[in-house]
DOVO-957790 format. One record per residue: y, z, x of N, C-alpha, C in turn; residue in one letter. Coordinates in steps of 0.05 Angstrom, whole numbers. Example, Ala and Ser with C-alpha at 12.3 -4.5 7.8 and 13.67 -1.06 7.14 Angstrom:
{nv = -114 | nw = 156 | nu = 264 | cav = -90 | caw = 156 | cau = 246 | cv = -66 | cw = 156 | cu = 264 | res = A}
{nv = -45 | nw = 142 | nu = 257 | cav = -21 | caw = 143 | cau = 273 | cv = 1 | cw = 157 | cu = 258 | res = S}
// end
This chain:
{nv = 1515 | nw = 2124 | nu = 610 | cav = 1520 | caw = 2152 | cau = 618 | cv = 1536 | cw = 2165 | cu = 596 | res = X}
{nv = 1521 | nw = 2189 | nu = 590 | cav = 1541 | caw = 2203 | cau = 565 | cv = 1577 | cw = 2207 | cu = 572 | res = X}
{nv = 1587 | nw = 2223 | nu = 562 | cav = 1610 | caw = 2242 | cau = 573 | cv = 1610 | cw = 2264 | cu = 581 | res = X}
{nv = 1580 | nw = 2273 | nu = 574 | cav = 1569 | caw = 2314 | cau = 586 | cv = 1568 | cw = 2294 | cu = 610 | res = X}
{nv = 1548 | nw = 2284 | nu = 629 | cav = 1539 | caw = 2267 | cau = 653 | cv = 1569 | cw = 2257 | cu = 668 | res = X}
{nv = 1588 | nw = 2248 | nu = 661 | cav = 1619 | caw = 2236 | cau = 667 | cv = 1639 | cw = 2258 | cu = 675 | res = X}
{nv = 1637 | nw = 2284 | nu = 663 | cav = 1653 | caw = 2303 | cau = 666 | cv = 1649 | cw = 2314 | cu = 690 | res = X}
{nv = 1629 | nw = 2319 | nu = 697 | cav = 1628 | caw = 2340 | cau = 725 | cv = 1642 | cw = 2320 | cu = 749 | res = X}
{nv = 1622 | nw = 2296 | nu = 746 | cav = 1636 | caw = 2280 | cau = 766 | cv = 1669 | cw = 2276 | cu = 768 | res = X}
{nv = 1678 | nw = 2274 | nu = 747 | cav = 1710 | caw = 2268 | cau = 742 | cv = 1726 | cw = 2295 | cu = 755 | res = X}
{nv = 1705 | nw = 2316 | nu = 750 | cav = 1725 | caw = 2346 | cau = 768 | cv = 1719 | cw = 2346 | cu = 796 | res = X}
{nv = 1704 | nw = 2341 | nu = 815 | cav = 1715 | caw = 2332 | cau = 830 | cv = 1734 | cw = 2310 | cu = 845 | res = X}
{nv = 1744 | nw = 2322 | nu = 868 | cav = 1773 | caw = 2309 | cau = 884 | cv = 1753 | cw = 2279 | cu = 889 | res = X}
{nv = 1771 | nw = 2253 | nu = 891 | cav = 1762 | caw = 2235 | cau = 898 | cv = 1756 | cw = 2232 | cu = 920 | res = X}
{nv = 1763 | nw = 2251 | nu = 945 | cav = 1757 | caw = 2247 | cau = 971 | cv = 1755 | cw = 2274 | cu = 989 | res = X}
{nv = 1747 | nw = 2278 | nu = 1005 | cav = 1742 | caw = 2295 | cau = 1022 | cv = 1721 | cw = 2325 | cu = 1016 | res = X}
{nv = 1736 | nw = 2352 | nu = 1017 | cav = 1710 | caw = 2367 | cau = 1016 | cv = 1715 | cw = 2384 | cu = 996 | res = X}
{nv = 1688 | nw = 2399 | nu = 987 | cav = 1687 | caw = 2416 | cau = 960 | cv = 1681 | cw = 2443 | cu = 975 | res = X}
{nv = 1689 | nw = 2475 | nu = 974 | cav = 1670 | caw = 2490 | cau = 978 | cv = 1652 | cw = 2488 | cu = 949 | res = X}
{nv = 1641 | nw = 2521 | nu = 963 | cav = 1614 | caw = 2528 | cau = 941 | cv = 1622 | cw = 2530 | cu = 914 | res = X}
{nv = 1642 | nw = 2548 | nu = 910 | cav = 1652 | caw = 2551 | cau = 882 | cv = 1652 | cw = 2529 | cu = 870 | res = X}
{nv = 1672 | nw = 2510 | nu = 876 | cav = 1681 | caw = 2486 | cau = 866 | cv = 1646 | cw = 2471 | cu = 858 | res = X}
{nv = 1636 | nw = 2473 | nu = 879 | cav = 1612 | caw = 2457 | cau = 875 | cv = 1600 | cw = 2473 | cu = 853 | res = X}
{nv = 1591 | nw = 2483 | nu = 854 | cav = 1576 | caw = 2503 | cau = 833 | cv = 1593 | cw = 2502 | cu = 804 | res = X}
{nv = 1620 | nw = 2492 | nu = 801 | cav = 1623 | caw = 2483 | cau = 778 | cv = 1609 | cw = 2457 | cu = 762 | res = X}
{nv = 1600 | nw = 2440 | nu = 785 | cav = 1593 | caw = 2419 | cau = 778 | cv = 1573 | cw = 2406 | cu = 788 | res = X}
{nv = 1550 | nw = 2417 | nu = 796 | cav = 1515 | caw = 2410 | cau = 798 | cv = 1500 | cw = 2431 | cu = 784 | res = X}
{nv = 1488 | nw = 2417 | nu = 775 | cav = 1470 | caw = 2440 | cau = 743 | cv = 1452 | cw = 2451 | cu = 760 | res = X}
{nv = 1458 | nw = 2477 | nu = 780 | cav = 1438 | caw = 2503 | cau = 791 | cv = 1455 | cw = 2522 | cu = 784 | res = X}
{nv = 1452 | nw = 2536 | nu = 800 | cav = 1458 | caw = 2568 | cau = 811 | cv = 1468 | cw = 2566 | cu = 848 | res = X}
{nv = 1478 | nw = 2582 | nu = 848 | cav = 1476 | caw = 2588 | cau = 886 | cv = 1454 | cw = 2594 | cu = 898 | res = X}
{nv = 1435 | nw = 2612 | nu = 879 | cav = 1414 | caw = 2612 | cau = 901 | cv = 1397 | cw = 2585 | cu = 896 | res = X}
{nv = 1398 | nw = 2573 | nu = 883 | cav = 1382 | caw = 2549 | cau = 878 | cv = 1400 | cw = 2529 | cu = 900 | res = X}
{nv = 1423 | nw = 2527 | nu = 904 | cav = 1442 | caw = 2513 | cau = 919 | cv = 1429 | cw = 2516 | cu = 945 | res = X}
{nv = 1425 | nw = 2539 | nu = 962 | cav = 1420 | caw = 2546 | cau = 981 | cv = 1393 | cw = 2549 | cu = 983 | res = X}
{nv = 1371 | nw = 2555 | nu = 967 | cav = 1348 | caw = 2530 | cau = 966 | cv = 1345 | cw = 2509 | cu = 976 | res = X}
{nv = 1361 | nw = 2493 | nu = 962 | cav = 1357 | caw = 2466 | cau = 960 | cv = 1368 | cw = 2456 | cu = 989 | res = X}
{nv = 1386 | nw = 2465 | nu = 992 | cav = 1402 | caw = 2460 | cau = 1019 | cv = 1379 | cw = 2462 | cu = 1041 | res = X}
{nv = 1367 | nw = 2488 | nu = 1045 | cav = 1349 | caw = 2490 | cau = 1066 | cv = 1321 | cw = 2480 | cu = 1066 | res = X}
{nv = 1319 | nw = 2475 | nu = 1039 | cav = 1301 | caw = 2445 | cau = 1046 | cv = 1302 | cw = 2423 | cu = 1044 | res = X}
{nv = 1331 | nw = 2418 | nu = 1043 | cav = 1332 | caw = 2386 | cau = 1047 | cv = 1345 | cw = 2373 | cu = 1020 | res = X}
{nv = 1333 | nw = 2378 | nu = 997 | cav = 1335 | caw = 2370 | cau = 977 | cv = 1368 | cw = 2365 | cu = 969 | res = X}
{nv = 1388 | nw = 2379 | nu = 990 | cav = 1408 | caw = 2377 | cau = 977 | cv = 1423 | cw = 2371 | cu = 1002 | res = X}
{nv = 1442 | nw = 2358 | nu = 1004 | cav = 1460 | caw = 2356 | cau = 1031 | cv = 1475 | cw = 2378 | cu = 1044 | res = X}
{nv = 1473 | nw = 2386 | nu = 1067 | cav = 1483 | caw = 2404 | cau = 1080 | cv = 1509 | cw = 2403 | cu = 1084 | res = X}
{nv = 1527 | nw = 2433 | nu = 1083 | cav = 1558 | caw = 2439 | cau = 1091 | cv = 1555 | cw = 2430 | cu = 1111 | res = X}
{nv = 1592 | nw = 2425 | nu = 1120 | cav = 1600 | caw = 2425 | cau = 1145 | cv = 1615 | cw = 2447 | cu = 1146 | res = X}
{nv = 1620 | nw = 2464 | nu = 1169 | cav = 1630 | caw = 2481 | cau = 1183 | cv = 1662 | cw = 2474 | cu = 1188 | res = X}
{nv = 1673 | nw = 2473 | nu = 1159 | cav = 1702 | caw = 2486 | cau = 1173 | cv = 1717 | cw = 2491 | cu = 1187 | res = X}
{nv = 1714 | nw = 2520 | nu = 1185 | cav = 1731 | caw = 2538 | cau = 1200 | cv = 1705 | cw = 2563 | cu = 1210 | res = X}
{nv = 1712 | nw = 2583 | nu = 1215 | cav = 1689 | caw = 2599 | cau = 1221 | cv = 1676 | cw = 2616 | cu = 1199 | res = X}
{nv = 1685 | nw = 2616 | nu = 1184 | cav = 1680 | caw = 2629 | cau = 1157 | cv = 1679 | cw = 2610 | cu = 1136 | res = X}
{nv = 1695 | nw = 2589 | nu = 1131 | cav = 1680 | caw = 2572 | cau = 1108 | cv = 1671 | cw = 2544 | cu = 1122 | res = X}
{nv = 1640 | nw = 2531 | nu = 1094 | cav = 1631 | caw = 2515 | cau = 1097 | cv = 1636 | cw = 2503 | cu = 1071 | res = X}
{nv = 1643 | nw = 2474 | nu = 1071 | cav = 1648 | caw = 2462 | cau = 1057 | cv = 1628 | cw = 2425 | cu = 1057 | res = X}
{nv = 1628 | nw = 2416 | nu = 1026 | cav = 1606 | caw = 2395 | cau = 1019 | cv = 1627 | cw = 2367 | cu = 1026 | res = X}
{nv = 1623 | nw = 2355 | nu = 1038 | cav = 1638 | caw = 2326 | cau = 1032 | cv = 1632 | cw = 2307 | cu = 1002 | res = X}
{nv = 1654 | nw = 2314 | nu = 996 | cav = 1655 | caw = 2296 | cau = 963 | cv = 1632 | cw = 2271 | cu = 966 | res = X}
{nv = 1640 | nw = 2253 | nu = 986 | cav = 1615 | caw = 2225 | cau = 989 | cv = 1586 | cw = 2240 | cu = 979 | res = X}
{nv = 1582 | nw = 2264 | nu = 1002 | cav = 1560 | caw = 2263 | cau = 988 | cv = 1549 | cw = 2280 | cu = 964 | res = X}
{nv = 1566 | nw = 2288 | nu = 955 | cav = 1553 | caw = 2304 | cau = 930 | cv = 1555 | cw = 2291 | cu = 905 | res = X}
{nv = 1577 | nw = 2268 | nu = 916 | cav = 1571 | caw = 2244 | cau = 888 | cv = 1547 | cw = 2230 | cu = 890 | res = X}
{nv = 1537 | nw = 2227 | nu = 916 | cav = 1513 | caw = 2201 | cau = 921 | cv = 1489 | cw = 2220 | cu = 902 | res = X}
{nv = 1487 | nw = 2254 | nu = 918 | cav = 1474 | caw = 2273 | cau = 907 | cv = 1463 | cw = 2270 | cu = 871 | res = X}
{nv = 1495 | nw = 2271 | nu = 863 | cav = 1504 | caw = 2260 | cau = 830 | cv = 1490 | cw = 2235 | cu = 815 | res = X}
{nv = 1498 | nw = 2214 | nu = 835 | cav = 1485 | caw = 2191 | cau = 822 | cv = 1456 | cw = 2188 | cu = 827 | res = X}
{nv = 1439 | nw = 2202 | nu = 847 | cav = 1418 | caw = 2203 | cau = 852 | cv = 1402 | cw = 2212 | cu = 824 | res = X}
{nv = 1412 | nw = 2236 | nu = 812 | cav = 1400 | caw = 2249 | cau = 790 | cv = 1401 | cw = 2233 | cu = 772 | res = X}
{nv = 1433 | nw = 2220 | nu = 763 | cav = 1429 | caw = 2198 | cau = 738 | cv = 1417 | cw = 2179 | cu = 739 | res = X}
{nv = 1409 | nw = 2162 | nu = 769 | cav = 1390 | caw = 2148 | cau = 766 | cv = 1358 | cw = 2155 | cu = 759 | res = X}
{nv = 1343 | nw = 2190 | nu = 761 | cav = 1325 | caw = 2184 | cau = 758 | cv = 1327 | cw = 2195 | cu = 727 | res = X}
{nv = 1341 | nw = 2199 | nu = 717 | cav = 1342 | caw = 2216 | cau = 690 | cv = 1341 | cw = 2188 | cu = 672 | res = X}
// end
């Protein structure tokens, strides 16, 4: 694995949840591609917060992570 591939993962928190921003620093889309992906599946769905934010559980947006380096 390079160090471009090592970095994104390393900015995320080791545990718990990311919002959008945060995420969107570190999975190679866009938001509307995020929310794409989300509604078909392709990407793991928020949890509901509070009533206004939704946020990604770190577990899975690393699994998300390693999914890609494995097929790359």
């Amino acid at each position: 694995m390079s160090a471009a591939q090592s970095a994104p993962r390393a900015s995320l928190p080791s545990e718990g949840f990311v919002c959008r921003n945060q995420l969107l620093e570190v999975i190679p889309f866009s938001a509307s591609t995020l929310a794409r992906r989300v509604a078909d599946g392709s990407f793991p769905k928020p949890i509901r917060v509070s009533k206004r934010l939704n946020a990604w559980n770190v577990r899975d947006v690393r699994a998300f992570i390693d999914s890609l380096d494995a097929n790359a």
